[in-house]
C-alpha positions in Angstrom: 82.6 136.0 109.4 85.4 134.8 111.5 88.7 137.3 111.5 91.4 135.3 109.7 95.1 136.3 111.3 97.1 138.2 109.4 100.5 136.5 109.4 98.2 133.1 108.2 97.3 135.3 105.1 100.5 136.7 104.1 101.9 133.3 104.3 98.9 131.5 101.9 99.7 135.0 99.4 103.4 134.3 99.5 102.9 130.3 98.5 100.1 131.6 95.9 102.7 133.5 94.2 105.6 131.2 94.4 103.6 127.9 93.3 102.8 127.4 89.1 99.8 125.2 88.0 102.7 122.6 86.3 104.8 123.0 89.2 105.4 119.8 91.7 105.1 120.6 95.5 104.7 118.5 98.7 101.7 118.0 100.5 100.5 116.2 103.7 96.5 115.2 103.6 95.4 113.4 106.5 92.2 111.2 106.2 89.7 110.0 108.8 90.6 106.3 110.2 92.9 103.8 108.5 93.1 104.1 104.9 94.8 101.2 103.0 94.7 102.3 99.2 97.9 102.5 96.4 99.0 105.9 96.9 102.0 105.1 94.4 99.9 106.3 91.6 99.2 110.1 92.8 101.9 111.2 95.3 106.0 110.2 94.9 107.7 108.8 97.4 104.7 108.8 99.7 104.9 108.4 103.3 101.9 106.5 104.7 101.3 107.0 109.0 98.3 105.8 110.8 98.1 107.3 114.1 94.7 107.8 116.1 92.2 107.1 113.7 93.9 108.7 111.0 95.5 107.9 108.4 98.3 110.8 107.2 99.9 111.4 103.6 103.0 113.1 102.8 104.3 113.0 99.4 105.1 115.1 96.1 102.4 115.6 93.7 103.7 116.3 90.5 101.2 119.4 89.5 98.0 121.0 90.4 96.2 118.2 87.9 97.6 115.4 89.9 96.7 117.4 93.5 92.9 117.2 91.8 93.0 113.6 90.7 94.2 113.0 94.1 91.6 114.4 95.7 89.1 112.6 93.5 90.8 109.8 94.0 90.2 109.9 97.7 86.2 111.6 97.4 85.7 108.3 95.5 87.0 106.0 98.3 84.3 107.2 100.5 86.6 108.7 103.4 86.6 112.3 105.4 89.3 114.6 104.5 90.5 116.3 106.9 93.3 118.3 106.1 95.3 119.4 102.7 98.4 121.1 103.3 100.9 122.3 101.0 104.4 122.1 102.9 106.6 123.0 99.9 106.6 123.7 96.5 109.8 122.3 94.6 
């Protein structure tokens, strides 16, 4: 099992704590290639980059439903996901 740092998992405990299931939060996903899809629907005032064969995310999802139906939402358009990273609850 690889060693996890320490710092890395005081940091995920301190967000855990601080983030409610109804609570909205900002996120950056990034996606393998170019992905053109309406993001307006899942994530608020969503910033769309496409850099390198990726395609990079950052907006507020409004609760821990909506971060889900994101995520299907993305499974169902058949791309990699790379990364989901929570930058800031609000």
């Amino acid at each position: 099992m690889p060693a996890w740092p320490s710092v890395g998992i005081l940091h995920l405990m301190d967000i855990q704590n601080s983030l409610r299931l109804d609570q909205p939060a900002l996120y950056r996903l990034c996606l393998q290639g170019h992905v053109r899809a309406k993001w307006d629907d899942w994530l608020q005032n969503a910033v769309v980059t496409f850099e390198d064969r990726q395609t990079t995310l950052n907006g507020e999802v409004r609760d821990q439903a909506a971060l889900f139906g994101l995520l299907s939402f993305v499974r169902n358009l058949g791309v990699v996901l790379i990364v989901v990273e929570l930058i800031q609850p609000m």
